[in-house]
Every structure is written in C-alpha cells, then in structure tokens.
N, C-alpha and C positions, 0 to 999 in steps of 0.2 A: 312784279317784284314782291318777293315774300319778305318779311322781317325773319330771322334766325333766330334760335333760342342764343340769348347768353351765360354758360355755362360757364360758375365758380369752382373753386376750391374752397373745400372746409374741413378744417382739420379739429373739431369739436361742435359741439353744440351750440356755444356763444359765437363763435364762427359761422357756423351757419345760419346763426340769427340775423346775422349783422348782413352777409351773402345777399340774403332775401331783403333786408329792407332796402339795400343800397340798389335793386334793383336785377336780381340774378334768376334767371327763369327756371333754372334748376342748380345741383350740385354735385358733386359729385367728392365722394370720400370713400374713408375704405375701415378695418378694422385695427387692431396692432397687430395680427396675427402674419395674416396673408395678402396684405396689400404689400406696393412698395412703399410705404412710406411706414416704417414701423415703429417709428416714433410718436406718431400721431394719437389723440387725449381720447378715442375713442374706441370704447369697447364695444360688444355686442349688447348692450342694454343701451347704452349712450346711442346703438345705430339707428335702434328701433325708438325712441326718443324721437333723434330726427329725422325719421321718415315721417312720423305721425303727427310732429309740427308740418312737416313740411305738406302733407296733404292736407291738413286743415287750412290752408291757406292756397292751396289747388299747385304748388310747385312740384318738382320733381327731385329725387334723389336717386343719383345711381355710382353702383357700388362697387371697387376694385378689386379685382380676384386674380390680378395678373401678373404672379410671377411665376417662372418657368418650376414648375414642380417635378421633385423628386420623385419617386416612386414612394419615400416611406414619408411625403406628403400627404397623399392621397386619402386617408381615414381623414387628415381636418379639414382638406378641402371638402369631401363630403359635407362634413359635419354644417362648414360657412356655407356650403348652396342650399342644406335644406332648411337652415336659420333665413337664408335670402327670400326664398320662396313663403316662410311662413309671416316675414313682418310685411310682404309685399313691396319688395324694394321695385322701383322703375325700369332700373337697367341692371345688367353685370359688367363689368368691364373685364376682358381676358384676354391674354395673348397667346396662350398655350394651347395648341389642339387638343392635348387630354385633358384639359381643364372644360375645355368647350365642353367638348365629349360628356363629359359626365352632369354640366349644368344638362344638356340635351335632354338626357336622360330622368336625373331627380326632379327638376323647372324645367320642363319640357313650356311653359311661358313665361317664362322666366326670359327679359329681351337681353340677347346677348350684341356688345358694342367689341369691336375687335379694338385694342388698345397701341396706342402708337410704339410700343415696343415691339409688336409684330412687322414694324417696318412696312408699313405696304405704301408703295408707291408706284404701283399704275392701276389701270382699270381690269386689267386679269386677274392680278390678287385680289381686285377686290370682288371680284364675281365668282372667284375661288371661296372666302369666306362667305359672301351670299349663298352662295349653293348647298354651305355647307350649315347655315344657320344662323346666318350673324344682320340684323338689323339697321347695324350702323359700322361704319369705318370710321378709327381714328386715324389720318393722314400722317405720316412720318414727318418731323418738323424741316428735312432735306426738299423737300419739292420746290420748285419755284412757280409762280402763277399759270406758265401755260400748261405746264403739267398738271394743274389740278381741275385747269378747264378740261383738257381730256381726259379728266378720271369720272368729272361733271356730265360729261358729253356721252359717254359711253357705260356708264352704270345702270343696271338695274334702275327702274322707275323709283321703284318703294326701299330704294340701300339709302339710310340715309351717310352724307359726308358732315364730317366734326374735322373742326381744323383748330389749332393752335395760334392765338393772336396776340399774346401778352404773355411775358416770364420771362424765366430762367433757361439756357441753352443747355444739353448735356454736352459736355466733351467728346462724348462719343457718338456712335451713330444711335440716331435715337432711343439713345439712353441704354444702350445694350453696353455695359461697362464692368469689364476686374481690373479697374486700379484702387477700387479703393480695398478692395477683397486684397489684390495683391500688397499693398502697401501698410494695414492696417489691420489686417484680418476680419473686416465688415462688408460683407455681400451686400453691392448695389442691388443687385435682379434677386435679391430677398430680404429690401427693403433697408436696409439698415447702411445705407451710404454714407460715407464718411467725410463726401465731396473732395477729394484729395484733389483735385483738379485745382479748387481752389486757393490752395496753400503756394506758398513762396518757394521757390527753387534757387539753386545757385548752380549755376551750369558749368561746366569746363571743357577743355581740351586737350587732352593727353596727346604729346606727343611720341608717336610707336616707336621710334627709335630711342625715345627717352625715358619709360616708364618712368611716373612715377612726378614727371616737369608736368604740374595742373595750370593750365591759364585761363584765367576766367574769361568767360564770353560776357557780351552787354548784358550790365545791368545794373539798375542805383542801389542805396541803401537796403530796399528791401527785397533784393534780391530780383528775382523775375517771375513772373505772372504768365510762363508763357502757355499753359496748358488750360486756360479759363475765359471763359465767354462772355461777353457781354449779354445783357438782355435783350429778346424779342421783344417787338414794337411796331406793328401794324394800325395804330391809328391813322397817319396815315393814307394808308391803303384802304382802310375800313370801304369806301364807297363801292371800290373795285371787289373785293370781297361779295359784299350784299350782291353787287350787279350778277354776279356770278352762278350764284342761287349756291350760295354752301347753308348746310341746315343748322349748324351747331357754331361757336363761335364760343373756343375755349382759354379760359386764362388760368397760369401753373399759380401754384402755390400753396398745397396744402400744410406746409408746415408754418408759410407767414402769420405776420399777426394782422390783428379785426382792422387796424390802421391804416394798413397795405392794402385790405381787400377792399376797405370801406373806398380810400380815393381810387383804386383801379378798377372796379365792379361799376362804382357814380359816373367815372366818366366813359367807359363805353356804355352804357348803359345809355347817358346822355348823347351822345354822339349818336348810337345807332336810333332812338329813336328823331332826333334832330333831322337826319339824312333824311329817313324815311318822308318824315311830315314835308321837308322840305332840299330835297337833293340837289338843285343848283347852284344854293346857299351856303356847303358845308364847307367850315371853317377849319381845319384840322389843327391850328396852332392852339385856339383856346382849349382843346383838349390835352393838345402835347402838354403846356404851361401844367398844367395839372399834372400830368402822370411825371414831370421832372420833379416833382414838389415830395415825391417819395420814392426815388429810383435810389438805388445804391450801387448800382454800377452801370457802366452808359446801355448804351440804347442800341440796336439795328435795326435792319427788317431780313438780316439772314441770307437766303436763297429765293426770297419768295419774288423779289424782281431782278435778279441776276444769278444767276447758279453760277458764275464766276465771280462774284464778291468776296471781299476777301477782310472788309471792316465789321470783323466780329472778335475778337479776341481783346481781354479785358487785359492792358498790360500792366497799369494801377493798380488792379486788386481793389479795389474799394470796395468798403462795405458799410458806411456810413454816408448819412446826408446832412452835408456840414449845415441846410438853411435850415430844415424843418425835424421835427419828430413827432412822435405819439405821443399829445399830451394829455388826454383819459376819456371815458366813456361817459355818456349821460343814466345814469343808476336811475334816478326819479329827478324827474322835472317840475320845478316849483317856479309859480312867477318872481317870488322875491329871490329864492335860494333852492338852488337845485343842488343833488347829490352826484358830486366824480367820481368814477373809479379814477384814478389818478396811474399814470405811467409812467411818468420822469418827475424832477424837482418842477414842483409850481413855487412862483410869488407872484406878488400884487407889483404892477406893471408889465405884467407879461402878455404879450401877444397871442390871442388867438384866432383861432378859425375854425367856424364849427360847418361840418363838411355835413350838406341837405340833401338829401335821397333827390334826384331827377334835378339839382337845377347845378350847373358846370361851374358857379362861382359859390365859391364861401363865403360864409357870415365872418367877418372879420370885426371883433372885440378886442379890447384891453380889459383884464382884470382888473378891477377897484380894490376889489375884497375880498379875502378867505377868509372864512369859517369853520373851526374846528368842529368834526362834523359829531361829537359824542357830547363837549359845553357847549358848543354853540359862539364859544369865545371868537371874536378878530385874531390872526395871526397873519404873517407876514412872509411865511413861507410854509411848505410841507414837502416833504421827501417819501419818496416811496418806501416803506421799511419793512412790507407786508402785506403778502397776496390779499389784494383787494381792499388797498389802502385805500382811503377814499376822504373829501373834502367837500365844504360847501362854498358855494358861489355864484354870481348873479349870470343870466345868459339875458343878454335884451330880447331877442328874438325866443319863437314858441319853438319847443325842442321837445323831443321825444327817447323816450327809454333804447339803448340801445344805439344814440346817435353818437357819430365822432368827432372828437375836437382833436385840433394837428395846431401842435406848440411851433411858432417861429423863435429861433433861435437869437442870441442878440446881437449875433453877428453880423447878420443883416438891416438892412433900414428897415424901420417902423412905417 
C-alpha cells in the first residue's frame, strides 16, 4: 500500500504557505493569464516566488496551462511554457492537444499532467495521452469507483492517476461550461467564470395555447437552486481510494481562502496519514465533524459509488456557515501576546479554535484580551477595516507564524 501525494490549491503565495504547513505534498496553481481561474493573486513573478519556496522545503508545484486555445493565443502560451521551463516548475497542467504540442516542443521536460477538462474516462484515453506525452491523468470528476479500478488495472505502469477528493462540483461535464459566457459574457474555459450555476432562478410554465399565462414552478422565497451542486466529499471513502493505488489525491479550490484550505488540507492530510499508520482503526466521522465546520454548501460523494446517484444538487444555495468562520491568522507568535491578521469582528469572550498542522482536533480558547496592536492599549473589540488589519492576544498553547484560528459564532453553545 502506497500513501498518495495530497494535492492543494493555491491561489497566491500566502496560500500556498499555508497549503504546505497544513500538510499538502504539493500544489498546484496557475498564472491570471492562461489558467482557468483568472482571477487568481498570482502573477508570473508571484509564480516563481512559489516554486522557490516550494523547493526549499522539497514540495511540489505544478502549473495550469489548460484552456482550450485560440489560434491568436498561441504567442503567450509560448511565452507561459518557456517562463515554465526557465523557473522549473514540476508539472504542467493542459488539456489541449496544441497546447500539449508545443510544451513538447519548448519543455520537451517539462512533466505534462492531462487536466480533468479533457474528460478522460477510461484506460484508452488515457494510454492515448501516455502515448502521446503526458505523465499523469487527471480523472473526470463523472467516474464512479469501478471505473477508476479499471483505468488503475489497465494503464501504463509509469501514467501516474490524480483524482479529485474534496470541492466544488461543475454543473457541467467536467467543467467543460458556456453558461456563464452565455449568460454574462465571461468564458468559463478562459478562466473568468462567473458560476452562473450558482445564482437563483425563477422557473415558469408557459402555457402554448396561452402565451403569455407564466406559472411558476416549485420554489420558496429565494427562488430555485436548481442548476448547482453540492460539494464533493470523499473522506469517507478515503480508505477505498488509498487501497486502490491512486497516486495523487486532489482537493478544488483555488480561489478559497487560507481558512478553507487550512481545515480541508489538516484533515485529509490527518486522515490519510491516520489510515496509513493504522487502517483497521479509521474513523471517518472525526474527520467529517471537521470538514462540516467550514462547508458552505452540503456534501456528496457524486458518482464515485453509484453512477445513478442522484443526491447532488444544492437546492439551498448556501453559501455561508451559520456555526463557524475565519477568524485570523497567527502574524508572529509571542508567549504573552501574539499578532492576528484579523478576518471578521473579534471581541473578548469570543470563541476560538486554533486549527494545528497534523493533529484532527483543535485547540479550543476564549479570548480574555485584546490589544491594540500599534498602543498596546486593552480594547474590547476590533473590526476589520483594512487589508491586514491585525490585533493582539493571548494563544495558551505554542503557535506558529502562518497558523489558523476558526471563530465560533454565538449562535452556537460555547
């Protein structure tokens, strides 16, 4: 039984700081140019930044070049492969055959990862892209488990398999999507999604003999949710997975925040090595409890043990978690008085939880005391008001630069 790399998102540098301590064996990002996610805090200097943290510390970073290109693309994909090749990025990520094509070419070692936009779901496409240059398959997030054992069974020795374990679902087939192009005039498959899926509808029924008579179909106040997904959720399945021999073990998110990643990165990270040390033992609820502690919309497991499942569709909409939130980062750690970056309203009696690289439960504190962190003054509250607002305050426990505290809300018991 091999252990799998776990493979993060990180959509900046402070993101991928946070990726790595919470446990992430590599990462995976992209630029604003020519990834899909093109919103993302990271330029071409920013990239090469974090590849160079990320080797000094022996991790991995590999890099998204995967959307479907134009023709009068092609000068700056150039341009991004031979940037790729000269900071020594890990991997490429592409889904486009001319895109392949020309990494070939410029990074002819440059390791090319086929990207789950290529939809590959059996063992012929993927010995198609083996054949043709590509090191690793990302699996289509549609498979259900016995198809990935015979993608497992029947590939190449050396093709490595990356599968998708944790995120956000596309409404479309593996993210291959123009609604939001249609609806907004922002291309998904060049990066600038506008998630239209997620937005509120109000449906009707026009009767043809009566143009014009609308009736509305189900739905409450906020209309219907009926085009939007619930989140992926394989913990647990995690064991079945590992048993499996998948090599890569990937969780979505590169636009989330350091929050999101820090509690979903800790706990598979925890889990997968938990199984490992000790696999008759694995408990999958004390992991769940954790990743419900920052979901914001429900949970599945998709196709992956039923390809007629049908409980995936988020009819809520939600996009908030009424218990918990981000309530800031550890800046510098002092035994009396440590510095927060601060993310929502703090006061004194608030609930925290300061979430520890490798161990499944949190340090759970009350605040005594703030400190205004430029006099030094007592106060009794602080509000975010400014990127990188920040406060001081006591942690009892030893805490490190970079760690995360998750605010409980008062809504719930103390």
């Amino acid at each position: 039984m091999k252990k799998p790399e776990l493979l993060a998102p990180a959509g900046s540098f402070e993101k991928a700081k946070v990726a790595f301590e919470y446990g992430a064996d590599a990462i995976y990002c992209g630029t604003s140019k020519l990834s899909l996610r093109s919103r993302v805090e990271i330029d071409d200097t920013g990239l090469e930044k974090i590849i160079e943290y990320a080797h000094s510390i022996n991790k991995k970073v590999y890099v998204t070049l995967n959307i479907y290109a134009r023709d009068y693309m092609y000068d700056d994909v150039k341009v991004q492969i031979e940037m790729l090749k000269r900071i020594k990025a890990d991997g490429v990520i592409v889904s486009d055959g001319g895109v392949m094509e020309m990494v070939k070419e410029i990074a002819p070692n440059l390791q090319i990862h086929i990207s789950t936009q290529a939809n590959t779901v059996s063992y012929h496409t993927s010995k198609f892209w083996y054949n043709n240059g590509a090191k690793r398959i990302i699996l289509a997030r549609e498979l259900n488990k016995e198809e990935i054992k015979e993608i497992i069974k029947n590939k190449p020795e050396d093709l490595a398999i990356e599968m998708f374990i944790h995120g956000a679902i596309c409404y479309a087939y593996s993210g291959r999507c123009h609604l939001s192009d249609f609806l907004a005039g922002r291309g998904a498959n060049l990066g600038d999604c506008a998630q239209s899926c997620r937005w509120a509808y109000n449906l009707y029924l026009e009767e043809k003999n009566n143009p014009g008579n609308m009736m509305p179909v189900e739905q409450d106040e906020n209309g219907t949710y009926i085009l939007s997904s619930k989140d992926m959720c394989l913990i647990k399945e995690l064991p079945e997975i590992i048993e499996m021999g998948v090599d890569s073990l990937k969780i979505e998110g590169r636009l989330k925040t350091e929050y999101y990643l820090a509690t979903i990165i800790n706990t598979y990270r925890t889990a997968i090595d938990d199984y490992m040390a000790n696999p008759e033992n694995y408990d999958y609820t004390k992991y769940q409890n954790e990743l419900e502690k920052v979901k914001t919309r429900g949970l599945t497991t998709f196709y992956f043990n039923d390809k007629n499942n049908r409980d995936f569709q988020e009819y809520e909409g939600k996009q908030y978690n009424p218990n918990y939130e981000f309530g800031g980062k550890v800046k510098e750690y002092s035994k009396e008085k440590s510095i927060i970056e601060i993310k929502n309203r703090l006061q004194v009696g608030d609930t925290f939880e300061l979430i520890i690289p490798n161990e499944i439960r949190p340090y759970k504190f009350t605040i005594d005391k703030l400190w205004d962190v430029e006099t030094d003054e007592e106060i009794e509250f602080v509000n975010p008001g400014k990127e990188g607002q920040s406060v001081k305050l006591h942690i009892p426990v030893n805490a490190k630069e970079n760690w995360i505290l998750r605010r409980q809300k008062n809504n719930i018991s103390k």
